[in-house]
PDB file of N, CA, C and O in Angstrom:
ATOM      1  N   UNK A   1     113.561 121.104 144.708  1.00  0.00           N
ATOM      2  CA  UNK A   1     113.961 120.774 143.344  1.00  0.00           C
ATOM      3  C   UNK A   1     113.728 119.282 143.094  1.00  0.00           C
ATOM      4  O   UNK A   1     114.312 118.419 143.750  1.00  0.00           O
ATOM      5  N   UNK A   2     112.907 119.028 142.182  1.00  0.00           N
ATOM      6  CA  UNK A   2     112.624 117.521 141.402  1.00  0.00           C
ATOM      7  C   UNK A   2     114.406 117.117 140.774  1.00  0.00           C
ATOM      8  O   UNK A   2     115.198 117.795 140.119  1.00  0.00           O
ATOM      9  N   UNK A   3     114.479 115.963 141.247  1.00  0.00           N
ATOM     10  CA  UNK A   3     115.997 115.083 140.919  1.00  0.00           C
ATOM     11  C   UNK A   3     115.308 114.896 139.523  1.00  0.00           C
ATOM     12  O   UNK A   3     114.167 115.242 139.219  1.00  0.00           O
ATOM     13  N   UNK A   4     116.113 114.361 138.849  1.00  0.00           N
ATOM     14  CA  UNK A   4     116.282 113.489 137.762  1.00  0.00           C
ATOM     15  C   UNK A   4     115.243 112.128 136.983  1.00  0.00           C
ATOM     16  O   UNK A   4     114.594 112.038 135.940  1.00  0.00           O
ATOM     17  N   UNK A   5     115.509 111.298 138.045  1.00  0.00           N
ATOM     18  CA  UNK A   5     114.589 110.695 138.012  1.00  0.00           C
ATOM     19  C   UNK A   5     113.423 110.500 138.296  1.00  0.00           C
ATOM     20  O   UNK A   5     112.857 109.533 137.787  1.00  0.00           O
ATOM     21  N   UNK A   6     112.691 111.404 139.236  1.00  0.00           N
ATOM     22  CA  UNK A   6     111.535 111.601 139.853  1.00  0.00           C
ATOM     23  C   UNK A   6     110.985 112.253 138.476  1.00  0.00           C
ATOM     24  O   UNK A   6     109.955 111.825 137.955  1.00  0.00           O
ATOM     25  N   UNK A   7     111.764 113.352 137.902  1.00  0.00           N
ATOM     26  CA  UNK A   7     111.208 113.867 136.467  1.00  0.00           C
ATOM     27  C   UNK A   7     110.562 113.071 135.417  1.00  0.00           C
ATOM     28  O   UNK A   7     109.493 113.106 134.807  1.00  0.00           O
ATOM     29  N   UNK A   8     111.768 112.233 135.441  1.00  0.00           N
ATOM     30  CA  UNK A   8     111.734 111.108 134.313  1.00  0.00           C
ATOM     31  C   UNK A   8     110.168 109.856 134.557  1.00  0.00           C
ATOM     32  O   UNK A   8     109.436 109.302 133.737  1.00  0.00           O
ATOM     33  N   UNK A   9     110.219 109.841 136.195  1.00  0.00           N
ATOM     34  CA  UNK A   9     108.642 109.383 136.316  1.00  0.00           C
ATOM     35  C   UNK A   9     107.306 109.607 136.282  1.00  0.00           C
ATOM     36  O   UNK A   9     106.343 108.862 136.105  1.00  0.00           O
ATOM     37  N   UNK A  10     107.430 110.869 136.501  1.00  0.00           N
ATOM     38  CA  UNK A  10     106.528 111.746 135.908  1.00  0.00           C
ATOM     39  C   UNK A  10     105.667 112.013 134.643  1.00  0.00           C
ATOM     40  O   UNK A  10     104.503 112.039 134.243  1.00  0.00           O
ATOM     41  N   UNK A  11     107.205 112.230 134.186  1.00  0.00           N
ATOM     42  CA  UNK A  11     106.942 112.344 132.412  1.00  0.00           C
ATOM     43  C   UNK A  11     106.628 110.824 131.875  1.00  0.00           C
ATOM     44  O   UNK A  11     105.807 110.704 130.965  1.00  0.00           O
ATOM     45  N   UNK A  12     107.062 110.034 132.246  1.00  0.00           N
ATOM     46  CA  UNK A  12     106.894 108.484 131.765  1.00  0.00           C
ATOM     47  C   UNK A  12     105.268 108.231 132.195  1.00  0.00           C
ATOM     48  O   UNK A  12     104.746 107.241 131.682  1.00  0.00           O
ATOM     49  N   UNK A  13     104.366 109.129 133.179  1.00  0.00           N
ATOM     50  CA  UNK A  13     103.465 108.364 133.673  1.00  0.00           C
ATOM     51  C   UNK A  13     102.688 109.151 133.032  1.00  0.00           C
ATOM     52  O   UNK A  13     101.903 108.526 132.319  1.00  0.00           O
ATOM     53  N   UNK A  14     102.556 110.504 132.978  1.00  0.00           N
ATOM     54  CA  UNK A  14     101.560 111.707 132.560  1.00  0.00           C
ATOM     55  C   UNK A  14     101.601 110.874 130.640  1.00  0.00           C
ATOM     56  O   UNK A  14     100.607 110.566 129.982  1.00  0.00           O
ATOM     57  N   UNK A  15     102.695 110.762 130.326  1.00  0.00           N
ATOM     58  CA  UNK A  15     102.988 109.905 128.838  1.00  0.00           C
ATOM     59  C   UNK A  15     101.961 108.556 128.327  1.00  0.00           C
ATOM     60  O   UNK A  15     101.235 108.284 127.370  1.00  0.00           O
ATOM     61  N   UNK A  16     102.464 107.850 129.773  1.00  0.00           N
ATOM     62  CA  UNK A  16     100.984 106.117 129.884  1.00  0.00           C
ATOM     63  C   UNK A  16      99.648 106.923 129.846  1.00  0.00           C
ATOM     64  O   UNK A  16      98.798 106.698 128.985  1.00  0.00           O
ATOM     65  N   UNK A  17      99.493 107.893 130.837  1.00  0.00           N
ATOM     66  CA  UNK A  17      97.976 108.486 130.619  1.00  0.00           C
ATOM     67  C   UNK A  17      97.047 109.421 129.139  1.00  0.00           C
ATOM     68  O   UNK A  17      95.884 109.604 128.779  1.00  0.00           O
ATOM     69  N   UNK A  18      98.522 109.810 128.655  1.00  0.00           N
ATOM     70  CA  UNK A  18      97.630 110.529 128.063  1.00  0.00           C
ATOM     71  C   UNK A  18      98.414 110.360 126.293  1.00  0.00           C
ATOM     72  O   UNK A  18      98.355 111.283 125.480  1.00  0.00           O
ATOM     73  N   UNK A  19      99.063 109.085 126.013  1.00  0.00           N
ATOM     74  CA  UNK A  19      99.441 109.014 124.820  1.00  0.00           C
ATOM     75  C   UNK A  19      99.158 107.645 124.759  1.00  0.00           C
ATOM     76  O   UNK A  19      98.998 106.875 125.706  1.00  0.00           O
ATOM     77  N   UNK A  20      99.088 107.289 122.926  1.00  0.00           N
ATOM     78  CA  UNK A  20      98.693 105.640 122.371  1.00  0.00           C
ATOM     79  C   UNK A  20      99.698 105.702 121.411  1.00  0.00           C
ATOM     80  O   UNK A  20      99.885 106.749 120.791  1.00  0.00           O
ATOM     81  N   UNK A  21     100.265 104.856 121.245  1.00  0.00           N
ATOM     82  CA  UNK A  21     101.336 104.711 120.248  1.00  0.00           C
ATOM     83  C   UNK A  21     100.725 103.211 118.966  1.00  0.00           C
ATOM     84  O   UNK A  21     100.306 102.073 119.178  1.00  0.00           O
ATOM     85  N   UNK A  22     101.006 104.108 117.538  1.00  0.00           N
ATOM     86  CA  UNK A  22     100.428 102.835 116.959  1.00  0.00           C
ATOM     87  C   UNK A  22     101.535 102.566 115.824  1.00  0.00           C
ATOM     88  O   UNK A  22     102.093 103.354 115.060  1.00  0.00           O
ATOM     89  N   UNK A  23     101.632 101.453 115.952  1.00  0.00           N
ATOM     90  CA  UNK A  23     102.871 100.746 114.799  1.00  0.00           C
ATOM     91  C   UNK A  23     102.672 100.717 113.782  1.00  0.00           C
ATOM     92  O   UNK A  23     101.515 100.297 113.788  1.00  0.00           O
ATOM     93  N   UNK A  24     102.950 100.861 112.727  1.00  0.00           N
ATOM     94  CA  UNK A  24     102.672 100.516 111.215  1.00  0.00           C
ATOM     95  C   UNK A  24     104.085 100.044 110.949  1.00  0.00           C
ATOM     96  O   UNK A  24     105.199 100.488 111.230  1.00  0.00           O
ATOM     97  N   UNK A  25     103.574  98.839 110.219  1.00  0.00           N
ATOM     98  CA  UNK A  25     105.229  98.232 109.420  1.00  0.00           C
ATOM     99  C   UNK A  25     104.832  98.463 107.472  1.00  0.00           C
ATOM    100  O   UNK A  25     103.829  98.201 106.808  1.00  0.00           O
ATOM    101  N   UNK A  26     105.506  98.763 107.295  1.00  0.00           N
ATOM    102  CA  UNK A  26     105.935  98.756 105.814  1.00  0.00           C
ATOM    103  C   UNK A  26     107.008  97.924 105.152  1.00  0.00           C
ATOM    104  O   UNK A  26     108.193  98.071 105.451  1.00  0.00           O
ATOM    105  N   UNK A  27     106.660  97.189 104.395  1.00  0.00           N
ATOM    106  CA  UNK A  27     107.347  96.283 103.548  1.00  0.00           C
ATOM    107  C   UNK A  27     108.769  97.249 102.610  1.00  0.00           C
ATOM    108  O   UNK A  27     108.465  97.907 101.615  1.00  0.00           O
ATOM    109  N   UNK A  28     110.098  97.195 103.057  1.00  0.00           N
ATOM    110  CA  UNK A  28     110.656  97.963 102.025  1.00  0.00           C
ATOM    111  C   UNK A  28     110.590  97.496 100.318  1.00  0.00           C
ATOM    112  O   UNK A  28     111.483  97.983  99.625  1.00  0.00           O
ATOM    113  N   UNK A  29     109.726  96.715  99.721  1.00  0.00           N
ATOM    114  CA  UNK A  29     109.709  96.687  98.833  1.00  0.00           C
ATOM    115  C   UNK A  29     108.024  97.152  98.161  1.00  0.00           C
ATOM    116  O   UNK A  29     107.712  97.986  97.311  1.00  0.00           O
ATOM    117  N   UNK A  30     107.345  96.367  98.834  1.00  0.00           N
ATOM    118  CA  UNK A  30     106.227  96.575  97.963  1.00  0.00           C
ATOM    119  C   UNK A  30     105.439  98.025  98.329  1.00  0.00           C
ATOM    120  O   UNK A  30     104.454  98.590  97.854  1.00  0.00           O
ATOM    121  N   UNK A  31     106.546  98.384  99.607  1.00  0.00           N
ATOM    122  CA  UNK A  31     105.972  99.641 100.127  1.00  0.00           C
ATOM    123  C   UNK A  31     106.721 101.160 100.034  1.00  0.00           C
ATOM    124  O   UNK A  31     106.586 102.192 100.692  1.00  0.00           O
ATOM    125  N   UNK A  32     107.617 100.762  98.832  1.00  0.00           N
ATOM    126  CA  UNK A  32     108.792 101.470  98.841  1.00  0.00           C
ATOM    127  C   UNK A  32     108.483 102.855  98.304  1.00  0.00           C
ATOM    128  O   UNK A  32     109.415 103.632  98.511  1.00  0.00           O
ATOM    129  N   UNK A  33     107.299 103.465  97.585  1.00  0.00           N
ATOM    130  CA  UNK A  33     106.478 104.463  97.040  1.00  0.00           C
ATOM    131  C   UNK A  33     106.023 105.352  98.610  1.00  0.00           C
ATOM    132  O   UNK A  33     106.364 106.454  99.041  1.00  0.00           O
ATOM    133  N   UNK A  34     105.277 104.475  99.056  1.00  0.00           N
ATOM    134  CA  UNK A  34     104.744 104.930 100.682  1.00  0.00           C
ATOM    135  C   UNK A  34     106.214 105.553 101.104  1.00  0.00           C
ATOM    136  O   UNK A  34     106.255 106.777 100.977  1.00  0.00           O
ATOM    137  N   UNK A  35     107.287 105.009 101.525  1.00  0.00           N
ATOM    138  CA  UNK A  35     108.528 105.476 102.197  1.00  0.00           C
ATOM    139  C   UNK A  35     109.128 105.939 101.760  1.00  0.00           C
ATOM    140  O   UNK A  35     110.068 106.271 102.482  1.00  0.00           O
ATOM    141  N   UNK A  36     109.208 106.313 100.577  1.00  0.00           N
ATOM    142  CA  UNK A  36     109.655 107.637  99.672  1.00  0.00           C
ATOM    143  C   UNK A  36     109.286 108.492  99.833  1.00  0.00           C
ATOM    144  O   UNK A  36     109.972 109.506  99.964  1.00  0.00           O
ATOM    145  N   UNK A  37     107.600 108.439  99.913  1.00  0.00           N
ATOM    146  CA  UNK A  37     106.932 110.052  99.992  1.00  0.00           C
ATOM    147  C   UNK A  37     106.985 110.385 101.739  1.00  0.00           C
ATOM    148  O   UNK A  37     107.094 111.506 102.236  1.00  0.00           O
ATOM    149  N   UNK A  38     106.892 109.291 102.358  1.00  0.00           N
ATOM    150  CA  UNK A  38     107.165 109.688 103.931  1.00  0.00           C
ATOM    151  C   UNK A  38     108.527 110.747 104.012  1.00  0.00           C
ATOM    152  O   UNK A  38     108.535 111.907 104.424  1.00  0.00           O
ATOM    153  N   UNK A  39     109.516 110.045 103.547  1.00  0.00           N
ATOM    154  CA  UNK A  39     110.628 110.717 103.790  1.00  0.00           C
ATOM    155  C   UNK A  39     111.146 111.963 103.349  1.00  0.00           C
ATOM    156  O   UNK A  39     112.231 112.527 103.490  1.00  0.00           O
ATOM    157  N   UNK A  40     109.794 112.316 102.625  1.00  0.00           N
ATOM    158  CA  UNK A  40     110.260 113.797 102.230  1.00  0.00           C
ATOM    159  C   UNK A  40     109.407 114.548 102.809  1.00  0.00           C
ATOM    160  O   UNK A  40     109.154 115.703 102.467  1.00  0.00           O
ATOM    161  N   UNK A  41     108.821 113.849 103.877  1.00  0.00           N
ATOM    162  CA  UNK A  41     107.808 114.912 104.648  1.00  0.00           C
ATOM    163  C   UNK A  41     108.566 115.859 105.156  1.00  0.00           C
ATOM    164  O   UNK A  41     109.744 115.853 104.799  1.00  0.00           O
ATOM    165  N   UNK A  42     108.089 116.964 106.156  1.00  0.00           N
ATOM    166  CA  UNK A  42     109.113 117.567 107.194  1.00  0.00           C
ATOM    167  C   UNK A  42     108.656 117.069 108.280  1.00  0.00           C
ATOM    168  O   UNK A  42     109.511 117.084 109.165  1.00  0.00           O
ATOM    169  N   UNK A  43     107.352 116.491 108.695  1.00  0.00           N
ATOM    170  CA  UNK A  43     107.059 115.334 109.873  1.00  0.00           C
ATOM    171  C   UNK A  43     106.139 114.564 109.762  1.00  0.00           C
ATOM    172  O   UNK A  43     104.930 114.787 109.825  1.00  0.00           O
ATOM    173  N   UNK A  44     106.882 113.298 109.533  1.00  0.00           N
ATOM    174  CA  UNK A  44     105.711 111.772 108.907  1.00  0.00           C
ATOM    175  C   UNK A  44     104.438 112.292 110.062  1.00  0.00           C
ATOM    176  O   UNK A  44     103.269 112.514 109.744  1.00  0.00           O
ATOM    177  N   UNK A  45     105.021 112.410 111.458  1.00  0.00           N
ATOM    178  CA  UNK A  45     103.559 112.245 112.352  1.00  0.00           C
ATOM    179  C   UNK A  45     102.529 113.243 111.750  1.00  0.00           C
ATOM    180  O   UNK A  45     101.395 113.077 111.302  1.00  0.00           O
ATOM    181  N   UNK A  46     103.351 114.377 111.904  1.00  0.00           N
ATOM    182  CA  UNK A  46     102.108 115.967 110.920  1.00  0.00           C
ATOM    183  C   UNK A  46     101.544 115.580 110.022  1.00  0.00           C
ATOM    184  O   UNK A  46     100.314 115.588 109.987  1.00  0.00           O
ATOM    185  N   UNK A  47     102.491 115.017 108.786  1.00  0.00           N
ATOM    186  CA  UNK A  47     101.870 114.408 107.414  1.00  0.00           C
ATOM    187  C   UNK A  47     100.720 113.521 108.135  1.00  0.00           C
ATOM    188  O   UNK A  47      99.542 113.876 108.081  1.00  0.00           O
ATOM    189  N   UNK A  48     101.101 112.424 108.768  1.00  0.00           N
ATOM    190  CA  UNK A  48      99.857 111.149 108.691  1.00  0.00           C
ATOM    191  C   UNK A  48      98.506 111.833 109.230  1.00  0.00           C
ATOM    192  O   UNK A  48      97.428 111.711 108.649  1.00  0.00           O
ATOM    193  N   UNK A  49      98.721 112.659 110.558  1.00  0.00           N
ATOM    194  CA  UNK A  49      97.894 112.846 111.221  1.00  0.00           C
ATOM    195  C   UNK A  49      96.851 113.798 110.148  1.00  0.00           C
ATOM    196  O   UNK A  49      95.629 113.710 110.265  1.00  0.00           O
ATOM    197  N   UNK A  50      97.490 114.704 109.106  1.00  0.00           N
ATOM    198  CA  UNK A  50      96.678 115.729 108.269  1.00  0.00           C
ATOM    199  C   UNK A  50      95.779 115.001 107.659  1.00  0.00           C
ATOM    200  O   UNK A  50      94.577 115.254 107.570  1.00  0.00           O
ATOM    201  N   UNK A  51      96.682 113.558 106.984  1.00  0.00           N
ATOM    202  CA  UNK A  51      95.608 113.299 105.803  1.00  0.00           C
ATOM    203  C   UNK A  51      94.336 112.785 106.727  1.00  0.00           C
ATOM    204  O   UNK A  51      93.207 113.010 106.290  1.00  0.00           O
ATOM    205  N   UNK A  52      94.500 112.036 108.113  1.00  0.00           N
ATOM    206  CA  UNK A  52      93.468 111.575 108.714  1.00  0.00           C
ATOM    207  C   UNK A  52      92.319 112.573 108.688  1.00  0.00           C
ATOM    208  O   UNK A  52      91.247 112.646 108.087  1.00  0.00           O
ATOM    209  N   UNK A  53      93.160 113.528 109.844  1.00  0.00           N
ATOM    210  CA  UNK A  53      91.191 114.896 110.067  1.00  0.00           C
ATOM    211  C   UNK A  53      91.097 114.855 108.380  1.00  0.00           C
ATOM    212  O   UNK A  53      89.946 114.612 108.018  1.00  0.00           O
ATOM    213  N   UNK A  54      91.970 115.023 107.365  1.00  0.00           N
ATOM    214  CA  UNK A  54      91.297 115.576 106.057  1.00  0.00           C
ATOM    215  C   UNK A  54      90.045 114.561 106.185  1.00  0.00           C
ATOM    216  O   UNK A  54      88.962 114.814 106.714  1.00  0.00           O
ATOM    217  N   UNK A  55      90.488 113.243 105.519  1.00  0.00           N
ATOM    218  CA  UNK A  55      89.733 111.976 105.537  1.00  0.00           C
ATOM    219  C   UNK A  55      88.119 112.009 106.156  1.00  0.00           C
ATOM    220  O   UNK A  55      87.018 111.867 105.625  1.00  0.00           O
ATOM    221  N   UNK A  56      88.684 112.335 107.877  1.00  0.00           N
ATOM    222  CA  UNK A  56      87.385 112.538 108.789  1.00  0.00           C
ATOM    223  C   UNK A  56      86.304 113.670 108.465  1.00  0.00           C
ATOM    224  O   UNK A  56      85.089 113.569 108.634  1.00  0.00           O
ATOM    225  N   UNK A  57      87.126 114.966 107.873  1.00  0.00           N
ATOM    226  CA  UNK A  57      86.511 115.966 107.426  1.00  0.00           C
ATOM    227  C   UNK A  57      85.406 115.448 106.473  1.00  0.00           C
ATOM    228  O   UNK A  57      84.189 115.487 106.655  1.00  0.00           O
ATOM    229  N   UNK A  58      86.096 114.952 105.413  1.00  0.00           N
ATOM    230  CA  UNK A  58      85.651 114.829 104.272  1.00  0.00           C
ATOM    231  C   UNK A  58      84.408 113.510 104.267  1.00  0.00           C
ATOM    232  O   UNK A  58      83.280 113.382 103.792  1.00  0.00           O
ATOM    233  N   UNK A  59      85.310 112.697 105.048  1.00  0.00           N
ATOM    234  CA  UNK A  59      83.645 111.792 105.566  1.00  0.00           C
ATOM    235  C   UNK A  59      82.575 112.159 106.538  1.00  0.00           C
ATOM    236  O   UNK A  59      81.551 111.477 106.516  1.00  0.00           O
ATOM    237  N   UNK A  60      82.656 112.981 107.248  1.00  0.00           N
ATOM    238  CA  UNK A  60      81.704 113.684 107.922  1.00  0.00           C
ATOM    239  C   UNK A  60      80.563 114.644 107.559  1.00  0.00           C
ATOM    240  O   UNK A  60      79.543 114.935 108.184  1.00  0.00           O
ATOM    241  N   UNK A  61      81.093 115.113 106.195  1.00  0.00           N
ATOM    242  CA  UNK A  61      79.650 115.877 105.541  1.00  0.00           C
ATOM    243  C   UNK A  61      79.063 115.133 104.940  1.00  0.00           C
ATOM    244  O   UNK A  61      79.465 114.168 104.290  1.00  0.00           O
ATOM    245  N   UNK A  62      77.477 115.730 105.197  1.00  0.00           N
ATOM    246  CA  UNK A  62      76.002 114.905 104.606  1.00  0.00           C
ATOM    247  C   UNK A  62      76.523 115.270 102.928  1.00  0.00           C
ATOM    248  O   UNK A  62      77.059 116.203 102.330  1.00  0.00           O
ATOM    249  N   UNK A  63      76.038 114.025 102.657  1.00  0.00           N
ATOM    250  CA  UNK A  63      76.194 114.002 100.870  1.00  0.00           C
ATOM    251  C   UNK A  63      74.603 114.617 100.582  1.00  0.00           C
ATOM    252  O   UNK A  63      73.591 114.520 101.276  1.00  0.00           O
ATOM    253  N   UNK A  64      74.826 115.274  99.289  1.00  0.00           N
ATOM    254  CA  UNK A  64      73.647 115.895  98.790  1.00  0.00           C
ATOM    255  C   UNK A  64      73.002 114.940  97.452  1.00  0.00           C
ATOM    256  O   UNK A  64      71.978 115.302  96.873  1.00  0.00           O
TER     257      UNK A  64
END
């Protein structure tokens, strides 16, 4: 049986390998539209990550 902390190192290391964490700061004022509509997401990460592939989608086809 894996203790506790041996878990916890694990997960902390498989985490360094295979995740990037990126910050965004928002101004509560001039950004206060942005953090409104965040907060009614059901998950900012789901929300952000959708509009991206959309974005990528949508820049990835040959224009006619």
């Amino acid at each position: 049986m894996i203790d506790k902390h041996a878990r916890n190192v694990t997960a902390a290391k498989w985490d360094a390998e295979n995740t990037k964490q990126i910050k965004l700061k928002l101004n509560l004022r001039t950004d206060a539209d942005i953090l409104e509509h965040l907060d009614k997401q059901e998950s900012r990460q789901g929300y952000i990550k959708a509009l991206i592939r959309a974005d990528i989608e949508k820049n990835s086809k040959p224009e006619k």
